[in-house]
C-alpha positions, -999 to 999 in steps of 0.1 A, spaced: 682 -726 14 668 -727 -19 635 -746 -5 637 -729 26 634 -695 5 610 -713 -13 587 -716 15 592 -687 26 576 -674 -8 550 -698 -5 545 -691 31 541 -656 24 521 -661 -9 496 -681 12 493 -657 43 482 -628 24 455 -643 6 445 -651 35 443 -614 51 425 -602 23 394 -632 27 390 -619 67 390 -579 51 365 -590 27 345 -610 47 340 -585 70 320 -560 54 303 -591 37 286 -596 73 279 -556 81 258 -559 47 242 -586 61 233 -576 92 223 -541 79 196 -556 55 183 -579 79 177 -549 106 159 -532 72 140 -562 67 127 -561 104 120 -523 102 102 -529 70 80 -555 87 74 -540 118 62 -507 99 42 -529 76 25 -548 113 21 -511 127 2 -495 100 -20 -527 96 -28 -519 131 -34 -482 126 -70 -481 110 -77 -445 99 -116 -434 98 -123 -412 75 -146 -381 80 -167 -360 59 -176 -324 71 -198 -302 47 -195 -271 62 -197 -232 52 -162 -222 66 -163 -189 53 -193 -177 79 -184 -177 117 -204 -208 124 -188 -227 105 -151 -212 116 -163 -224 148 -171 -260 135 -139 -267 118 -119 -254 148 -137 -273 172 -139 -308 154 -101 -297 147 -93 -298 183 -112 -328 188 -97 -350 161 -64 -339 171 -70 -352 209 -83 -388 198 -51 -388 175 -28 -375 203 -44 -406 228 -51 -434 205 -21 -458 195 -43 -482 169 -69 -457 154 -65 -423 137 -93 -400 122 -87 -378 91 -112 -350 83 -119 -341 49 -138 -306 48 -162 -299 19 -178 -258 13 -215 -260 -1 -213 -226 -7 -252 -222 9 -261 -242 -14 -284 -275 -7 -279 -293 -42 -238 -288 -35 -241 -299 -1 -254 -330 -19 -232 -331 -45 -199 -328 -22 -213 -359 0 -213 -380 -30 -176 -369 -36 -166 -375 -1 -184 -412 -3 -164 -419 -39 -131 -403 -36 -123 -398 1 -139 -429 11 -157 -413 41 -173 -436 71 -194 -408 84 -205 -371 76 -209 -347 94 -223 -306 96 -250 -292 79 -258 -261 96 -297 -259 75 -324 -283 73 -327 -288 38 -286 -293 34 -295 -322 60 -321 -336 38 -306 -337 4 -271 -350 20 -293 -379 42 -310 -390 13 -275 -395 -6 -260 -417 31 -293 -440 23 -280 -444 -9 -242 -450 -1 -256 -461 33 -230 -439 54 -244 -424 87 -254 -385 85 -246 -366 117 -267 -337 111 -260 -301 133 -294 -293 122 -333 -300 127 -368 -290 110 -384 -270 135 -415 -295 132 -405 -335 131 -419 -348 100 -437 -380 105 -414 -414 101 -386 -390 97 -361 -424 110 -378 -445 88 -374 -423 55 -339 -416 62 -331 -443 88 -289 -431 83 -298 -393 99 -287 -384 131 -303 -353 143 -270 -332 166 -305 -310 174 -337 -310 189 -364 -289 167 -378 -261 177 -407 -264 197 -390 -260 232 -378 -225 223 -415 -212 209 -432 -222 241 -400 -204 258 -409 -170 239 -448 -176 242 -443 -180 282 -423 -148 284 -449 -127 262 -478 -144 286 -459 -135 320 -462 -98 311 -500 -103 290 -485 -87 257 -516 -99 237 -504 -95 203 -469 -96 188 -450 -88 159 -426 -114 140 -397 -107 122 -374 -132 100 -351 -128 71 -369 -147 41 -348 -170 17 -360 -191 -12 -366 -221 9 -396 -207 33 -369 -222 62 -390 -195 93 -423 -220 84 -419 -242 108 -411 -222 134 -434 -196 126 -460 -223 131 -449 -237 165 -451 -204 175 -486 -191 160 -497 -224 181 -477 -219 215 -491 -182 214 -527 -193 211 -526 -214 241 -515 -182 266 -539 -159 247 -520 -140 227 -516 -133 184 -492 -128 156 -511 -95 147 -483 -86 117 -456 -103 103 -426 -82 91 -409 -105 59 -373 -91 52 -362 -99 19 -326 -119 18 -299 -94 23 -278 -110 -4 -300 -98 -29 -306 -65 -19 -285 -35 -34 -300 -10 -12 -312 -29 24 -312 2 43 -339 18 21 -358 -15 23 -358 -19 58 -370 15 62 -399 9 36 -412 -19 56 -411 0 90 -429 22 78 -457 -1 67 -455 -20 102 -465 14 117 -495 18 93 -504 -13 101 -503 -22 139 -499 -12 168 -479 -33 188 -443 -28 198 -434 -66 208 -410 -79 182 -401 -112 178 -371 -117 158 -370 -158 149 -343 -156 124 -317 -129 108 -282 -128 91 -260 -113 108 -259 -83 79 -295 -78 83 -299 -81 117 -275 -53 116 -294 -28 92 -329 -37 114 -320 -26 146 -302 3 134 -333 15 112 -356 4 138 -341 25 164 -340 57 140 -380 49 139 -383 51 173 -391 17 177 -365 4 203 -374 28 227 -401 27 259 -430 8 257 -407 -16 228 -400 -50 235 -372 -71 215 -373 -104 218 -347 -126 196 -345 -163 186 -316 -187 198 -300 -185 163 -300 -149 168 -283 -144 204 -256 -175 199 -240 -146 177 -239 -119 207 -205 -124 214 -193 -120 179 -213 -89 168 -201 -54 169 -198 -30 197 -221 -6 178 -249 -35 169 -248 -47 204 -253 -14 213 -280 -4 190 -297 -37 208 -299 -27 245 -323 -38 262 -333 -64 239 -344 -101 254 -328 -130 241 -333 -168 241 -302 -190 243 -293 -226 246 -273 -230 282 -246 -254 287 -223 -257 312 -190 -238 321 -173 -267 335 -135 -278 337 -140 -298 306 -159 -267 288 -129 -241 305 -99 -262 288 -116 -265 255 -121 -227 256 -84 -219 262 -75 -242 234 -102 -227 207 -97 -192 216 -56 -200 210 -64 -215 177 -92 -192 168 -73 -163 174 -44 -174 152 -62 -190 123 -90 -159 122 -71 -128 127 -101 -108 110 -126 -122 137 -129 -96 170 -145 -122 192 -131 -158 199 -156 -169 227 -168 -204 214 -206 -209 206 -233 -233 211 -223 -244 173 -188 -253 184 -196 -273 212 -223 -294 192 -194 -298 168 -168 -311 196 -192 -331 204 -203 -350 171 -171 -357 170 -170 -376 208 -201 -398 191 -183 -408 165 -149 -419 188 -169 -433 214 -188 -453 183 -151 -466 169 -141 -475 206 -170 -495 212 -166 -516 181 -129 -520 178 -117 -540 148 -144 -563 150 -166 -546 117 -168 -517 93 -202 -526 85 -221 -493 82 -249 -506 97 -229 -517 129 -214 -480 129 -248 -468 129 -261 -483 151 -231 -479 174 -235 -443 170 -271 -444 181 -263 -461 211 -239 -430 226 -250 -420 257 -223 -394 274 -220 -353 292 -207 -334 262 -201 -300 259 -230 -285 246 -253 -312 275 -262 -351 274 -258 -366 243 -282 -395 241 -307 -403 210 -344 -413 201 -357 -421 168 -323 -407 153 -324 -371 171 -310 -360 202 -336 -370 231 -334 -342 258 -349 -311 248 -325 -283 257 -321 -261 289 -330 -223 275 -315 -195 293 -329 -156 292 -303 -130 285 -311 -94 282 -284 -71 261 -273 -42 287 -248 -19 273 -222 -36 251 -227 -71 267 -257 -95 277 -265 -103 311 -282 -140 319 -316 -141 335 -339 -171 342 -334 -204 332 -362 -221 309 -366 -258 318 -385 -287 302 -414 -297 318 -414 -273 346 -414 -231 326 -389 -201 339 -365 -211 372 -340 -187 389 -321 -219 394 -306 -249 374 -322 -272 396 -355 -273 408 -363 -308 416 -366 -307 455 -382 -271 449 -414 -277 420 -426 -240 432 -398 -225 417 -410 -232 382 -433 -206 370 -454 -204 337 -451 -241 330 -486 -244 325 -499 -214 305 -519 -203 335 -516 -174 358 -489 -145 347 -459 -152 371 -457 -110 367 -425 -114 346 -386 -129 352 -370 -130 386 -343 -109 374 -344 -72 369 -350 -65 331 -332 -37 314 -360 -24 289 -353 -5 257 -358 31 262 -342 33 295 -379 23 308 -376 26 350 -409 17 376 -428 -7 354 -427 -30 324 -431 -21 288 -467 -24 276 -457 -37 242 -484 -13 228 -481 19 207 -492 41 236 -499 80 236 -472 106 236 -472 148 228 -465 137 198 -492 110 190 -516 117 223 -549 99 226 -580 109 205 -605 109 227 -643 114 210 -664 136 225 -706 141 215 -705 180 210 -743 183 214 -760 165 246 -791 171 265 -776 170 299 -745 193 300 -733 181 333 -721 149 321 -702 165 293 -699 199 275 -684 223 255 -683 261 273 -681 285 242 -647 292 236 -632 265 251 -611 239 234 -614 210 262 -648 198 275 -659 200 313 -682 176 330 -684 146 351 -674 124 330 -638 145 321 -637 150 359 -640 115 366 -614 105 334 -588 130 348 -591 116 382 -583 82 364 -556 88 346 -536 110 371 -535 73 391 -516 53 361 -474 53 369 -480 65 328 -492 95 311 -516 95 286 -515 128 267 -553 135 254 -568 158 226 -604 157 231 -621 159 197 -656 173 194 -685 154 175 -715 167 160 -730 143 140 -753 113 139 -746 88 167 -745 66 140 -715 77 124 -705 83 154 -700 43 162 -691 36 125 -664 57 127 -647 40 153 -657 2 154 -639 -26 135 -659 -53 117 -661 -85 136 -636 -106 123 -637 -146 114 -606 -156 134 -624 -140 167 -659 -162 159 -670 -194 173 -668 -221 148 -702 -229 154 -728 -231 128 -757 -214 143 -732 -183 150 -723 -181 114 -763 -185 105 -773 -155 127 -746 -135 108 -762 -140 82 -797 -139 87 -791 -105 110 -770 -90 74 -743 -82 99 -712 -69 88 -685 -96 91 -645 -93 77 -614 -107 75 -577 -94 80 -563 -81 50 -536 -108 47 -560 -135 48 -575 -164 25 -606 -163 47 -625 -139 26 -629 -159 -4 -641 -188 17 -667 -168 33 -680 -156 0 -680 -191 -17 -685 -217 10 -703 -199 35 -726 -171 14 -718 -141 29 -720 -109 6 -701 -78 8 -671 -91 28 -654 -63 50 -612 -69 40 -603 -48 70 -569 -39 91 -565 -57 123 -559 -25 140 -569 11 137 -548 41 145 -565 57 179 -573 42 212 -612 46 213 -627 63 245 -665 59 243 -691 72 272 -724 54 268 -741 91 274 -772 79 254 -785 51 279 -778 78 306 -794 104 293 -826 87 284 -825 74 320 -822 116 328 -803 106 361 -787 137 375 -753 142 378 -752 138 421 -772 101 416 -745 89 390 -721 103 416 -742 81 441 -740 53 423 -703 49 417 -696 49 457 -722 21 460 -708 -4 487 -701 -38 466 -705 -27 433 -675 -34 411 -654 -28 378 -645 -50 357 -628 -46 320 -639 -71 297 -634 -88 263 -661 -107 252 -690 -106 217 -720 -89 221 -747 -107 205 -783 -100 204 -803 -69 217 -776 -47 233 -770 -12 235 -757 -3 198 -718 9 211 -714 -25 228 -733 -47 199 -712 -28 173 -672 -26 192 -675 -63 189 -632 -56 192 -633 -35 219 -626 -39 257 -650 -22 282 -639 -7 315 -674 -3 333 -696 -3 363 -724 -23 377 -746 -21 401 -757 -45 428 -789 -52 397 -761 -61 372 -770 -33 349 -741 -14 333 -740 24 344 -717 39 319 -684 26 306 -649 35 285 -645 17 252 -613 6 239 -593 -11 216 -591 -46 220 -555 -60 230 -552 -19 243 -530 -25 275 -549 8 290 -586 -11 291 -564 -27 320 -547 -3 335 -576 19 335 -602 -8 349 -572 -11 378 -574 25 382 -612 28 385 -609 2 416 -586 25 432 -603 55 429 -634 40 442 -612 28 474 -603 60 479 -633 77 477 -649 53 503 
């Protein structure tokens, strides 16, 4: 019993050991198991983010202005759809302020390129932000996607800063736009307007556009420098003060508005239409920078605006275009609850796209290289339909110049006109290849007669175009010179007593006029002086830019002690005094005040033809008028010798010999009109 007790002891002694190993054991192997799973997790997060490359992305950017809201939204959106699609490659964007300032834009690439480690950058909204930042990439030799251009390539521009990417074409594409649209309604001369800042950025442009005007026949006859509205405590006041100078000083009413804040652009239009010039006869004609912002600007600019032309890069509304508007204006809308507008720009899209260069780049080399060289070249090589057009590059800028659309500002919105395409001028359609004869003024010849579409002008001008000129009004009505004193009254004459002279001649100008679709309030003023101050008083001093450059022309100046001059802005004057030897240089305005009307009575009168044979000879089968704008050199009548600025509406006989003739201003749209109405009049008489 004794050992069979004893057993049992033993026997239960052993068993429960032996319970206690299998509980102990067990959680032993759970432990096990548990840090082997960790171990796998651990690798397979390790193998994962080995296979994740993440690019980094440098954006120097001025997000507090609404282009560059629009930039960082839009590359927003696109960096989030690569990361949403792509399983082994992320982008992070790293978002630097230069604070419109081109040494910070500089200095925030190089901390992008130290501490962020950036592959690429990308924004730049101005030229010389582009510059500083692409000489830095040569340096650190990281590619430079650019968002802007110089208006004018510089030569070599790849090979000093073979790392630049030009998002942008420059701007000559746009001045031959504006150029065309002045020549297809002949305004000869123009005004230009820009916002000045401390880096002369309108040069360029300005340039391209001086040029592009010259070859359709037409002038910059004043330029109206804005100082920048940042430093102005009182722009309203300034504004006004340099209105009131353009009005001293010219008399055109085309405006061509190349660049503006959005402040300033603001305070012009508002002080220009106090001053009565955005009204008829006013033309307003505003640069693509200018008109991108339309959708953003206030009910009360726009509306200050109407009937104001503007130039605007077109892209297309497709399905691609339509979902990436739903998403911006969603994001927009909610990150920019100050904005009133959330339409996306041409700025946005360029943005988008930049991005889609720079994915398409990373797709096509794969994990094969981060040499930046590769990348570069990679991202020269893209070739796709963005957005904002084809994306495709040449000598490190985008190769397709732009598709320019005409918009005209009616009410509190803008309405699209003609298209402007390369090579081939204005188009009422996108596509003209089977159809050439629907391009018009790609050649700088004919006027087409103005854009396909009807035009809203400022001023609520119906029945005819705006002549781009100061013309007459009750207010400011033509000054017409009379001679007080002739020897043959029925041409012209005073009657005692009476204010307004009587005669042939005033017959034959009121039967004129009455056939313009304009009226041209006159004030006949007497004269009863010397012809010769007569003439002086209303002739301008030939001026250099209007002379041959030929050496004999310049000699016989001199040698005839003719009066020559220059425009009051120009360097010319020294030159002519030092180089060339001419004394007593004329510094004369480009324009005078009155529209001259001139009757060549003398020649008449010594001829003492009768008022019936003058009569006679202006219903002469075959003879002809004809307004022209050419020198008079040599032994001419004095009027004709001495309005060497001056455009002639006249008459000649079947002999060739001029009868009589109205003088007026050169550039005066009314030589034309009046010339046109001459012709008519003689119709109707035969």
């Amino acid at each position: 019993m004794k050992r069979t007790n004893l057993f049992a002891k033993v026997n239960s002694q052993l068993t429960c050991p032996l319970i206690s190993v299998n509980e102990v054991l067990k959680p032993c192997f759970l432990l096990s198991v548990f840090i082997t799973f960790l171990l796998i997790l651990s690798n397979g997060v390790e193998a994962a983010a080995s296979t994740n490359k993440v690019t980094n992305i440098g954006a120097i950017i001025d997000d507090n202005s609404r282009t560059g809201k629009e930039e960082k939204t839009a590359m927003e959106i696109a960096v989030q759809n690569f990361n949403n699609i792509s399983r082994n490659h992320k982008l992070s964007l790293h978002f630097k302020n230069p604070q419109a300032d081109p040494l910070q834009a500089a200095y925030a690439a190089q901390e992008l390129i130290k501490e962020k480690k950036v592959e690429v950058i990308i924004g730049m909204d101005k030229w010389e932000e582009a510059a500083l930042v692409a000489n830095i990439g040569n340096q650190s030799q990281v590619p430079i996607l650019s968002f802007s251009a110089p208006a004018r390539t510089p030569i070599l521009t790849s090979l000093r800063w073979p790392f630049l990417i030009r998002m942008a074409s420059d701007g000559s594409e746009q001045m031959r736009c504006i150029a065309a649209l002045v020549h297809s309604y002949n305004w000869r001369r123009v005004v230009v307007v820009y916002e000045d800042d401390v880096f002369g950025r309108e040069s360029g442009n300005l340039a391209l556009l001086t040029e592009a005007l010259q070859e359709v026949g037409s002038k910059i006859d004043y330029r109206l420098v804005l100082p920048q509205f940042s430093f102005l405590t009182d722009p309203k006041d300034v504004v006004q003060d340099e209105l009131k100078k353009l009005q001293k000083h010219t008399e055109s009413r085309v405006f061509i508005v190349l660049q503006s804040s959005l402040p300033m652009l603001t305070n012009l239009f508002g002080e220009a239409k106090k001053a009565g010039l955005v009204g008829n006869d006013s033309v307003w004609i505003v640069a693509n920078s200018i008109t991108s912002f339309l959708d953003s600007l206030d009910n009360s600019v726009i509306s200050s605006m109407e009937g104001t032309l503007g130039i605007k890069t077109y892209y297309s509304s497709n399905r691609s275009y339509k979902k990436f508007e739903a998403l911006f204006q969603k994001i927009f809308k909610s990150e920019y609850v100050d904005e009133d507008n959330f339409q996306p720009g041409i700025q946005a899209l360029r943005a988008y796209d930049s991005i889609g260069v720079i994915t398409q780049a990373i797709e096509k080399l794969g994990s094969n290289t981060t040499s930046p060289k590769m990348i570069l070249n990679s991202l020269l090589e893209s070739d796709f339909i963005g957005l904002s057009g084809r994306i495709r590059f040449k000598d490190g800028m985008l190769l397709d110049a732009p598709t320019l659309r005409v918009v005209n500002v009616v009410g509190k919105k803008y309405e699209e006109l003609d298209f402007w395409l390369p090579n081939c001028g204005f188009s009422d359609t996108l596509y003209v290849e089977e159809d050439k004869g629907r391009c018009r003024n790609s050649d700088g010849g004919e006027t087409s007669g103005g854009l396909a579409g009807p035009v809203i002008w400022p001023g609520d001008l119906t029945g005819r175009d705006p002549k781009g000129w100061a013309m007459p009004s009750e207010e400011k009505p033509l000054k017409i010179v009379v001679p007080k004193r002739t020897s043959y009254d029925k041409f012209v004459t005073f009657r005692t007593g009476e204010e307004t002279p009587a005669g042939f001649c005033i017959d034959l100008f009121d039967k004129v006029v009455s056939r313009l679709n304009y009226s041209i309030p006159p004030v006949f003023v007497a004269f009863d002086g010397v012809y010769d101050d007569l003439v002086e008083g209303v002739y301008n001093k030939l001026t250099v830019q209007r002379m041959e450059p030929n050496f004999s022309d310049f000699q016989k100046l001199k040698n005839d002690k003719l009066n020559v001059g220059c425009d009051n802005d120009s360097f010319i004057g020294k030159y002519l005094e030092d180089v060339l030897g001419f004394k007593g240089i004329y510094i004369v305005s480009a324009a005078i005040s009155a529209i001259c009307f001139l009757l060549s009575l003398f020649r008449m009168l010594r001829n003492s033809r009768p008022h019936q044979e003058a009569d006679g000879d202006l219903l002469i089968p075959g003879s002809g008028f004809r307004a022209t704008e050419k020198f008079y050199y040599g032994e001419k009548t004095r009027v004709l010798r001495r309005a060497s600025t001056f455009a002639q509406a006249l008459d000649k006989n079947e002999r060739g010999s001029p009868k009589w003739e109205y003088v007026f201003q050169k550039c005066s749209p009314t030589a034309k009109d009046v010339s046109k109405a001459i012709l008519k009049h003689q119709k109707m008489k035969s």
